[in-house]
N, C-alpha and C positions, 0 to 999 in steps of 0.2 A: 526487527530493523529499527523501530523508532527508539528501544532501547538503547543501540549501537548509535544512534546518530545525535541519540541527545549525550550523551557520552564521552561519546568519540573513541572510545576502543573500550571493551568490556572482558574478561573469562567468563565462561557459560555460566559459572555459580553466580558469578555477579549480575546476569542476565537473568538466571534463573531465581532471585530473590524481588526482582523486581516486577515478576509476571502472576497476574493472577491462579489462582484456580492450587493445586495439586500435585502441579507437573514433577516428574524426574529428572534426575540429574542427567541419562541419559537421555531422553526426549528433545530435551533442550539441548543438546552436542548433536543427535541426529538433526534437527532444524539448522544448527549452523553447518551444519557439514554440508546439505542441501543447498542451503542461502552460498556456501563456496563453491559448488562445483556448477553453479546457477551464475556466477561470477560477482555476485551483492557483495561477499564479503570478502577478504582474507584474512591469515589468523599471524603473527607473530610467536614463535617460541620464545616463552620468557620461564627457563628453568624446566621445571617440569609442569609450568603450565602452559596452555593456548590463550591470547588475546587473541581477541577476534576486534577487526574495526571494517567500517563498512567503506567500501571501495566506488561502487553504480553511486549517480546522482540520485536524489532524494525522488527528483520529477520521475527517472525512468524507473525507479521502484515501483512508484505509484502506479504507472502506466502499463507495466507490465502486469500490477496487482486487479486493476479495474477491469485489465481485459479477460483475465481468467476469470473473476465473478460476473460480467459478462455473459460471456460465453458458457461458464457452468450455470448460473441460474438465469439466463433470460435468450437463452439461445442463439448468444451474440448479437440480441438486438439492442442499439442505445434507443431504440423508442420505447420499446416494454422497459426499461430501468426508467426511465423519465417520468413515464407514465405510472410509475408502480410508487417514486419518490412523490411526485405533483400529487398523486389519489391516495398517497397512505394514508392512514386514518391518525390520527393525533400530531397530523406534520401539517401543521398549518404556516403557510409561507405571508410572510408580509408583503403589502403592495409594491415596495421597495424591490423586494427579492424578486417579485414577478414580471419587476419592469425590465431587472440584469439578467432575468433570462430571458425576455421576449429581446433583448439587445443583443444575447450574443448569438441568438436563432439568428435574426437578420443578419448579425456579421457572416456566419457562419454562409448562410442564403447569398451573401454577395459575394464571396472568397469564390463558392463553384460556381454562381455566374461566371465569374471571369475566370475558369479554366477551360 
């Protein structure tokens, strides 16, 4: 996806030169064809090739992406991911960083007060 978005339309070779690792040609048309019928992307016929450009906003990619690692590795809890990011070992957060998350706990704390 961040392929397609920095882009703004790609075909899967041109997707697939820009990704690390090994992958196939196929792999990467099975991943788009998923990201389509998921509704992230659609594809354009251009000849006998597919562009593929991405359709969902960037934020509900994302949103949709956090919740399945979530949910697949911390058992849908955001306290265990918070907890797992604040206790990693070599992620040292600066006092800065620890001030904007102690700020947006309390927003967050005053949003369900008032529901």
């Amino acid at each position: 996806m961040d392929i397609l978005y920095r882009r703004g339309r790609a075909t899967a070779s041109e997707v697939m030169k820009e990704l690390p690792g090994d992958l196939t040609d196929s792999t990467v048309r099975t991943h788009l064809r998923i990201l389509e019928e998921k509704g992230h992307v659609r594809h354009q016929e251009e000849g006998l090739r597919y562009v593929f450009f991405p359709v969902a906003p960037r934020t509900a990619v994302r949103r949709t992406a956090l919740k399945h690692l979530i949910d697949t590795f911390y058992e849908g809890s955001t306290e265990k991911v918070v907890a797992a990011l604040i206790g990693a070992e070599g992620t040292r957060l600066s006092q800065a960083e620890l001030q904007r998350i102690a700020e947006l706990i309390e927003k967050a704390q005053k949003e369900e007060g008032q529901r």
